[in-house]
C-alpha positions as CSV (number, residue, x, y, z in Angstrom):
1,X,124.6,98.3,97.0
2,X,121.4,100.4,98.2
3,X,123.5,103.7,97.5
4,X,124.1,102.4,94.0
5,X,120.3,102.0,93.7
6,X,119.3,105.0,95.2
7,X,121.6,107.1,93.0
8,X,120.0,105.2,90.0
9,X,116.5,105.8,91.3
10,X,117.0,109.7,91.0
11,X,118.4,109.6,87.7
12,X,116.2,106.7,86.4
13,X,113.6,105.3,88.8
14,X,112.5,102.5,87.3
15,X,115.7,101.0,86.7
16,X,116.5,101.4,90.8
17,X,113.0,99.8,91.6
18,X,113.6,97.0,88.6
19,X,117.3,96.1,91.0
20,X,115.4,96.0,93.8
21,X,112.5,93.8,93.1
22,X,113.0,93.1,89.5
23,X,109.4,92.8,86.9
24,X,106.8,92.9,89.8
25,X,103.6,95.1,90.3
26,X,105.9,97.9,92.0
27,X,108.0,97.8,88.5
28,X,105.0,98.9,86.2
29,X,103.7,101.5,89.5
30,X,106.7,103.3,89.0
31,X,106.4,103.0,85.3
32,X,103.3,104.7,86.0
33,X,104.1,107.3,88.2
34,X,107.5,108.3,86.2
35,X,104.9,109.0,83.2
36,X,102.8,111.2,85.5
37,X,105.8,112.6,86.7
38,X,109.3,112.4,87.4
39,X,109.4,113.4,91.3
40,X,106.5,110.7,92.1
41,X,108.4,108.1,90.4
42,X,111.9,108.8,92.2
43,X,109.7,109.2,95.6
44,X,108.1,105.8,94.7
45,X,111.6,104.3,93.7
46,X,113.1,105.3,96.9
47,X,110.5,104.2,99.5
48,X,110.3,100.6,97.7
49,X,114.5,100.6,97.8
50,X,114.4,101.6,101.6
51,X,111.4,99.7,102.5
52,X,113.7,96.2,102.0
């Protein structure tokens, strides 16, 4: 299931962190960070898949 995440982290990060750990404060970060740019928000979307 983690490869189905991460492959949906690089395409959409916020949906892979949202599977992960669903409407937390890590949710709206990546938010965030996808806003400020796209490469943060996939970096942030994998660490927090990974980190589990």
């Amino acid at each position: 299931m983690d490869i189905i995440r991460i492959l949906l982290a690089i395409v959409l990060p916020p949906v892979g962190v949202f599977l992960q750990v669903g409407l937390g404060l890590q949710f709206w970060l990546n938010i965030l960070l996808t806003l400020c740019g796209y490469l943060p928000g996939i970096i942030h979307a994998i660490w927090v898949i990974l980190r589990k």
